[in-house]
C-alpha positions in Angstrom: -4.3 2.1 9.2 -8.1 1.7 8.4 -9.6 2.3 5.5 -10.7 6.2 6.0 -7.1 7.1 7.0 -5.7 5.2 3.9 -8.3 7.2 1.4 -7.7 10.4 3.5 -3.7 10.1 3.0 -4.1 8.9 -0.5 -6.1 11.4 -1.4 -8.9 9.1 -3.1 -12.3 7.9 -2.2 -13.2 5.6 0.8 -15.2 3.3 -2.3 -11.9 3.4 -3.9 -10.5 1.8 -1.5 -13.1 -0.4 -0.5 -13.0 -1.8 -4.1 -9.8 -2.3 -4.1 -9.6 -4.3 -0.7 -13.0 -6.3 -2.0 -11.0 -7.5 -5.4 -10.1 -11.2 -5.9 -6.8 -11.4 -7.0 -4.9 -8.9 -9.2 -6.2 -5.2 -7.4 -6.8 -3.5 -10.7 -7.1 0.7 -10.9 -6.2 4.0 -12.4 -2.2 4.4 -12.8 -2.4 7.3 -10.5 -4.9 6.4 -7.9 -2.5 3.2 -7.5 0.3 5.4 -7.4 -1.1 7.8 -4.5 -2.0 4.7 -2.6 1.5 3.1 -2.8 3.3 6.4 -1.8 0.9 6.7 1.5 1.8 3.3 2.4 5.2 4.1 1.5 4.9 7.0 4.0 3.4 4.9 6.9 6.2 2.6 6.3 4.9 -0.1 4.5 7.2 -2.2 2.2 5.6 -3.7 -0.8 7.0 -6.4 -1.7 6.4 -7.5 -5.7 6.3 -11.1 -6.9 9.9 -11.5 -8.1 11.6 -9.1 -5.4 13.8 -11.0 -3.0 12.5 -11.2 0.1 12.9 -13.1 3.0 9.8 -15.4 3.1 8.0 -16.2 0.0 6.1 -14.8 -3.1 5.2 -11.5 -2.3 3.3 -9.4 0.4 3.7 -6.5 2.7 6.5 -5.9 5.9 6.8 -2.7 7.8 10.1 -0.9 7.2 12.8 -0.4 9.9 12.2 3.2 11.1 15.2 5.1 10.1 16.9 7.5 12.7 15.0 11.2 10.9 11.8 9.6 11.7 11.4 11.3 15.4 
């Protein structure tokens, strides 16, 4: 997903985003704008993946989820 379709999903600004992605370490925002752009990942199928979640690598990151059945 590129930037313009993450914004347009999200419901924020393309310099939102941009920001965001252009951050050195911790991404930092508005509670809600974060929120918005979490649930439109969520909704492509991206998995976050916090620092002290298990996962199967290491430290965290991002996977796609397994598409579920409902998901035509």
């Amino acid at each position: 997903m590129d930037q313009k379709t993450l914004a347009e999903k999200a419901g924020v600004s393309l310099p939102t985003i941009q920001r965001m992605e252009a951050s050195l370490g911790n991404v930092r925002g508005v509670v809600d704008t974060l929120t918005k752009i979490i649930n439109a990942l969520d909704a492509a199928g991206v998995e976050l993946i916090g620092e002290n979640t298990p996962s199967y690598g290491s430290g965290r990151g991002v996977r796609l989820k397994t598409p579920s059945s409902d998901q035509g």
